[in-house]
MDAnalysis code that builds the backbone (N, CA, C; Angstrom):
import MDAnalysis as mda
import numpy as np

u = mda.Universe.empty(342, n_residues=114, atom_resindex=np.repeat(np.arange(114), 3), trajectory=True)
u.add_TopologyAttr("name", ["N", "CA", "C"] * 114)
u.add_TopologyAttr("resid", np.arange(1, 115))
u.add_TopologyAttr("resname", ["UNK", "UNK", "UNK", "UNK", "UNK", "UNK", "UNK", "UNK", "UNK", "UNK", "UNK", "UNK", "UNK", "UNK", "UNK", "UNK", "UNK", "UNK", "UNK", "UNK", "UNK", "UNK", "UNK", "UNK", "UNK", "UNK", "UNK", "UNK", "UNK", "UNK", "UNK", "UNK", "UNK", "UNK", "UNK", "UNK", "UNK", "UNK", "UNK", "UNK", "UNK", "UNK", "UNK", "UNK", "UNK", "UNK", "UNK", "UNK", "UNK", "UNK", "UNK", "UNK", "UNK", "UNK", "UNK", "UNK", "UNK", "UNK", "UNK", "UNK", "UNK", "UNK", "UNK", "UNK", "UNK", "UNK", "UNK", "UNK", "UNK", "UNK", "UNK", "UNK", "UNK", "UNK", "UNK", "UNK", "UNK", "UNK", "UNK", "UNK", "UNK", "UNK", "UNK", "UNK", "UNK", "UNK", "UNK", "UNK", "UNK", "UNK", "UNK", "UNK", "UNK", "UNK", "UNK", "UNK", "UNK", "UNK", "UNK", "UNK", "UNK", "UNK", "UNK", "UNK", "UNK", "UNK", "UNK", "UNK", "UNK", "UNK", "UNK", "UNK", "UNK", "UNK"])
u.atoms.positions = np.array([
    [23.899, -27.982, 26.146],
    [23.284, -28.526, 24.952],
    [24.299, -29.231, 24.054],
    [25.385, -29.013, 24.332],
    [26.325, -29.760, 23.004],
    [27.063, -30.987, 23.782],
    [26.081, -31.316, 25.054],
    [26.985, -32.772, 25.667],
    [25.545, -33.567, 24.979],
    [24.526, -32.785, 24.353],
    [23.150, -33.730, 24.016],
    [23.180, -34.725, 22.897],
    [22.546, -35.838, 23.091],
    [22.622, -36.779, 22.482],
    [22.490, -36.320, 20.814],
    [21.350, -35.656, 20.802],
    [20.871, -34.697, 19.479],
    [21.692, -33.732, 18.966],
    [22.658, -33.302, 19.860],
    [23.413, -32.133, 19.619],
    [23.598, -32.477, 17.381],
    [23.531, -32.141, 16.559],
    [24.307, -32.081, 14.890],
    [22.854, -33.187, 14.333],
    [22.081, -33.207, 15.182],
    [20.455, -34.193, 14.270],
    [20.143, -33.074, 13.757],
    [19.524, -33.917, 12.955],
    [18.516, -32.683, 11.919],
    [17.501, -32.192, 13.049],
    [17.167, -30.751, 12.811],
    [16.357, -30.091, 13.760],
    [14.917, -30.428, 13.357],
    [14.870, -30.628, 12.308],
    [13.366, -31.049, 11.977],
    [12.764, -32.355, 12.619],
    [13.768, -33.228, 12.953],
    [13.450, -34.436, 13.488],
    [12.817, -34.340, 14.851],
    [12.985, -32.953, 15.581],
    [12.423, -32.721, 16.850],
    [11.099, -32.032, 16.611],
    [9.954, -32.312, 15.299],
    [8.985, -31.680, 15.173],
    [8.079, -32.996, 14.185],
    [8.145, -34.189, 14.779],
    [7.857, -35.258, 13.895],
    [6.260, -35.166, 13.734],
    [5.851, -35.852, 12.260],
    [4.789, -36.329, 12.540],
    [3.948, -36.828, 13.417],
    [2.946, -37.306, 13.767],
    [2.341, -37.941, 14.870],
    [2.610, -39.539, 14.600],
    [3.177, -40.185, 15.554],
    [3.730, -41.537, 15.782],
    [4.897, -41.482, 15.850],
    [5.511, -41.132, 15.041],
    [7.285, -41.056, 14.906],
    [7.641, -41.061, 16.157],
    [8.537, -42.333, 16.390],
    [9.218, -42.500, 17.998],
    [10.723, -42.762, 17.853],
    [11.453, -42.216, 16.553],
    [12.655, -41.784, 16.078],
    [13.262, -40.253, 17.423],
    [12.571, -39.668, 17.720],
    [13.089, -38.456, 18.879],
    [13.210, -39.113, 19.892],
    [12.141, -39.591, 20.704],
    [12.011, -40.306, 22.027],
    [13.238, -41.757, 21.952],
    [13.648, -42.385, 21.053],
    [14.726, -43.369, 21.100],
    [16.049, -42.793, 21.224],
    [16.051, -41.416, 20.665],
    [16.928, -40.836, 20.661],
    [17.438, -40.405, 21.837],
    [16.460, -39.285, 22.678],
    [16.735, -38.772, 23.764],
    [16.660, -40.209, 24.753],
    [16.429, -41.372, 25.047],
    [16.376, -42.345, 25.900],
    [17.462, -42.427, 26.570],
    [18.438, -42.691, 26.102],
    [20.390, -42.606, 26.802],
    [20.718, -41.412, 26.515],
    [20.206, -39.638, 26.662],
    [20.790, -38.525, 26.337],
    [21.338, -38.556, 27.685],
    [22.502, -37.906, 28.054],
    [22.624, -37.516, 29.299],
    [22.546, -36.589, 30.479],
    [22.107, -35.195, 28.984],
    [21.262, -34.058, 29.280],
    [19.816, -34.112, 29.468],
    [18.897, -35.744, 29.273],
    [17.628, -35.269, 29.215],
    [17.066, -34.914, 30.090],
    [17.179, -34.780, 31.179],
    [16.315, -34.348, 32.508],
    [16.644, -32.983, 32.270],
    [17.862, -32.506, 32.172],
    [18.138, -31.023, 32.189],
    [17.304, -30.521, 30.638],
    [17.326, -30.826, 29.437],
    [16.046, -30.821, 28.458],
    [14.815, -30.666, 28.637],
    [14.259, -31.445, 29.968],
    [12.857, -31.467, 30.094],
    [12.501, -30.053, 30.911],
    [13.854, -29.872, 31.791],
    [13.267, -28.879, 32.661],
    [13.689, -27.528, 31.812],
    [14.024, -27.751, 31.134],
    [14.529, -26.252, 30.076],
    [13.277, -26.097, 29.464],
    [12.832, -26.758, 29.098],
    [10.892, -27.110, 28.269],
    [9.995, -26.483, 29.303],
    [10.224, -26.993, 30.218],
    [9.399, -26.610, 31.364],
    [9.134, -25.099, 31.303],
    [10.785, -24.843, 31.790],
    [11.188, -23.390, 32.275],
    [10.372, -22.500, 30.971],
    [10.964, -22.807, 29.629],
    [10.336, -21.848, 28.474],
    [9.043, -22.049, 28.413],
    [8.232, -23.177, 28.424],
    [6.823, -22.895, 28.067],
    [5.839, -22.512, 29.434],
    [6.702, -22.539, 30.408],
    [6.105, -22.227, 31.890],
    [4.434, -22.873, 31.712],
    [3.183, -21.940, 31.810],
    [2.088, -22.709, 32.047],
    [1.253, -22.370, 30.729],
    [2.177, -22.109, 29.613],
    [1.304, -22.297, 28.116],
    [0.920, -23.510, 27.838],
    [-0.479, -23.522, 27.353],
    [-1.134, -24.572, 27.111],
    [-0.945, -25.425, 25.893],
    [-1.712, -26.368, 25.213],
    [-1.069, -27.327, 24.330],
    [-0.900, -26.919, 22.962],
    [-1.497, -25.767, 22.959],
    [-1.428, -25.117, 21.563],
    [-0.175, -24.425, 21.165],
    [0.600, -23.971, 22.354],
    [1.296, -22.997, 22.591],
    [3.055, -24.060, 22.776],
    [2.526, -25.041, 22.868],
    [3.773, -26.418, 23.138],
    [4.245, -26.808, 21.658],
    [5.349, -26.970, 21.306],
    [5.848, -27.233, 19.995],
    [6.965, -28.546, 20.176],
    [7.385, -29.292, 20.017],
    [8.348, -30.372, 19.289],
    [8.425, -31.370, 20.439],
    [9.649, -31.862, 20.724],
    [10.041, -32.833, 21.734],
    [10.939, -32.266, 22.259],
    [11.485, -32.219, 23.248],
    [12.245, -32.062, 24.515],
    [11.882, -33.294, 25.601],
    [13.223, -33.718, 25.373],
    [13.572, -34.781, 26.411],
    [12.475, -35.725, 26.578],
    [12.622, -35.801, 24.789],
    [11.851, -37.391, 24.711],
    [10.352, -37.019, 24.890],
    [9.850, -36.450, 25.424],
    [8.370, -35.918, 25.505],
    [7.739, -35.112, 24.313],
    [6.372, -35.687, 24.350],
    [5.836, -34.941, 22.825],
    [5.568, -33.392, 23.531],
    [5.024, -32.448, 22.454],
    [4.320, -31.243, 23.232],
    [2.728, -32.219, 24.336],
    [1.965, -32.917, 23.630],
    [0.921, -33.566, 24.261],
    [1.515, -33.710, 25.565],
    [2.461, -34.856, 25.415],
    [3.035, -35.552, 26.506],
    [3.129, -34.371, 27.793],
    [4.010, -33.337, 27.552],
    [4.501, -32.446, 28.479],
    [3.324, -31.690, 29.313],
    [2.052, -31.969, 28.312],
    [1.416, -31.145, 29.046],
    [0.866, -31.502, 30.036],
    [0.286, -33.046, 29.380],
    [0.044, -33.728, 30.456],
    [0.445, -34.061, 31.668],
    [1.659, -33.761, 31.578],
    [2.441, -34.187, 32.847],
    [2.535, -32.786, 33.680],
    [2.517, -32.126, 32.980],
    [2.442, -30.599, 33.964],
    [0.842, -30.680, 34.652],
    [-0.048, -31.065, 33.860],
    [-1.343, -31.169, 34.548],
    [-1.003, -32.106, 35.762],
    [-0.598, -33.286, 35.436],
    [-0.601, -34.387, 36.812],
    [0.133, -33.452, 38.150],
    [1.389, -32.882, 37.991],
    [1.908, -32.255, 38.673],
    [0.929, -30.771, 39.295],
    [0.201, -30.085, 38.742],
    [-0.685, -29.447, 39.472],
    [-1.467, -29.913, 39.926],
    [-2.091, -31.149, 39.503],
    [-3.147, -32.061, 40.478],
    [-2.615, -32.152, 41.363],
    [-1.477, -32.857, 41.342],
    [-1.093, -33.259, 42.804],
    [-0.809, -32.113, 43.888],
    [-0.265, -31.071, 43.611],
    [0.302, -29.668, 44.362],
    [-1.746, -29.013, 44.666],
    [-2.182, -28.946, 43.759],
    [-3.209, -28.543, 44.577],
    [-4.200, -29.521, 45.403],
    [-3.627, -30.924, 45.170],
    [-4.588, -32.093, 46.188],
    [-3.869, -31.433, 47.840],
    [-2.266, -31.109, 47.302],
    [-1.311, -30.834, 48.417],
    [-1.936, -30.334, 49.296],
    [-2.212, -29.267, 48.440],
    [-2.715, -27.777, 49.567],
    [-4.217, -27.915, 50.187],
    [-4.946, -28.303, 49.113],
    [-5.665, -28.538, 50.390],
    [-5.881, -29.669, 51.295],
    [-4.929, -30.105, 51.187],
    [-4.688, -31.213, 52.384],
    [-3.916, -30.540, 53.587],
    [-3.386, -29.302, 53.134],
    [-2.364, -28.606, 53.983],
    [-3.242, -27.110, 54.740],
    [-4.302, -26.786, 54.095],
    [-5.481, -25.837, 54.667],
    [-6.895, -26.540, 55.704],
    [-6.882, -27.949, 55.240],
    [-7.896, -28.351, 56.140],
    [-7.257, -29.438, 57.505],
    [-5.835, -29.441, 57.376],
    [-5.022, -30.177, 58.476],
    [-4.950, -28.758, 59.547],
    [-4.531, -27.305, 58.824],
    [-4.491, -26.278, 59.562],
    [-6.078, -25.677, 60.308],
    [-7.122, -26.080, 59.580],
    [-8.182, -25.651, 59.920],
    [-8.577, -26.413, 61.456],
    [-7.668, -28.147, 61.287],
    [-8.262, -29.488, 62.192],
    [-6.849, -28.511, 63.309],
    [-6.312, -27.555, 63.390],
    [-5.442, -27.185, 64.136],
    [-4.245, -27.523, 64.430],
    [-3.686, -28.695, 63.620],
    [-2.082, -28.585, 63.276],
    [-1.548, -27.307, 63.145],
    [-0.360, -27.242, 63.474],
    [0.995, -26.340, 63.592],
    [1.694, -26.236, 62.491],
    [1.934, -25.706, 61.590],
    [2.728, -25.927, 60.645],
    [3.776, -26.549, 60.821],
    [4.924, -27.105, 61.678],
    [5.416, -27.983, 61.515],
    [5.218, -29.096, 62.077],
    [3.850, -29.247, 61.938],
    [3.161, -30.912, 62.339],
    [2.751, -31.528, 61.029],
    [2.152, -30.451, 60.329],
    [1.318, -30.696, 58.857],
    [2.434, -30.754, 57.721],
    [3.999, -30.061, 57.801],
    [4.738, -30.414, 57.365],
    [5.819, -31.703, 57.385],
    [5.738, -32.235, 58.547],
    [6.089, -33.232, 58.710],
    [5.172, -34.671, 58.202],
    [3.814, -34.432, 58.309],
    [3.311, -35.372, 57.730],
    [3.261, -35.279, 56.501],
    [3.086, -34.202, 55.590],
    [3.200, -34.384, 54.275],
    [4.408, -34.524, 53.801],
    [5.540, -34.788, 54.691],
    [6.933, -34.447, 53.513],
    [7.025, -33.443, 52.853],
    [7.155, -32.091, 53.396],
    [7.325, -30.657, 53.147],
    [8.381, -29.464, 54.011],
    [8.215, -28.769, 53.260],
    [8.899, -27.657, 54.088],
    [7.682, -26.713, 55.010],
    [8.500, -26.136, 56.292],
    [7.003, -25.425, 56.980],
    [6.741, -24.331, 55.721],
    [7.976, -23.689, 55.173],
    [7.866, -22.801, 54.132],
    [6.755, -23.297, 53.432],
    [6.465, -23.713, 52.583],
    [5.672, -24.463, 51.590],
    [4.553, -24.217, 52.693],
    [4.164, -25.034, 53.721],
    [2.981, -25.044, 55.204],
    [2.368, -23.659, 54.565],
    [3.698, -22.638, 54.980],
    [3.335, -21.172, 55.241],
    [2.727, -20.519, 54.159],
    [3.165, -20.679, 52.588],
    [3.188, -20.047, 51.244],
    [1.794, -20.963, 51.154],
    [1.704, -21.727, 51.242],
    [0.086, -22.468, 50.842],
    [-1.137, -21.214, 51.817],
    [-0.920, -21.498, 52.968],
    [-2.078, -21.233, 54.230],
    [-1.736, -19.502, 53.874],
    [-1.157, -18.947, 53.503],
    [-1.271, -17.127, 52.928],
    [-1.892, -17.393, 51.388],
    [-1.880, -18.074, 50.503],
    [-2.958, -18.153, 49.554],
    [-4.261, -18.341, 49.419],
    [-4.285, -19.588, 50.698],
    [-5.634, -19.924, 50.927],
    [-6.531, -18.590, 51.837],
    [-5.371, -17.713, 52.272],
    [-6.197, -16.792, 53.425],
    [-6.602, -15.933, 52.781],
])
């Protein structure tokens, strides 16, 4: 946190009004922000938008959530693309190879779905 672009900003500035794009210009050239976003991640794990507070790595609370939604869309389009390839009788490392996966992942999906 103290290689962050923000590192000595006023802390309030990471809790702006709605519009204020003074945070997000900020974090744009941070060089920690990816490691920011996933620290956001990590702490608010799957609390919802009420439960989301300021900016991290340039993202509003809105923003973040949204993007955690897109990212479970896609992981559960995954799986069941990865339960009805196993149902059509792929091998787990046939169905992993076509999706760009690990068989792990194959395996941890098809024991949820069972």
């Amino acid at each position: 946190m103290t290689a962050a672009v923000c590192a000595g900003v006023d802390p309030e500035l990471w809790f702006p009004e709605t519009g204020d794009s003074r945070p997000a210009r900020i974090c744009q050239g941070c060089p920690v922000r990816q490691q920011c976003e996933e620290y956001a991640a990590a702490l608010e794990g799957d609390c919802g938008l009420p439960y989301r507070h300021g900016v991290w790595g340039g993202l509003s609370a809105k923003e973040r959530a949204q993007e955690r939604e897109q990212v479970r869309s896609l992981k559960d389009d995954r799986d069941a693309t990865v339960v009805r390839l196993a149902e059509r009788g792929l091998g787990p490392k046939e169905i992993a190879e076509h999706l760009g996966v690990t068989t792990r992942t194959v395996h941890r999906v098809k024991q949820r779905a069972a």
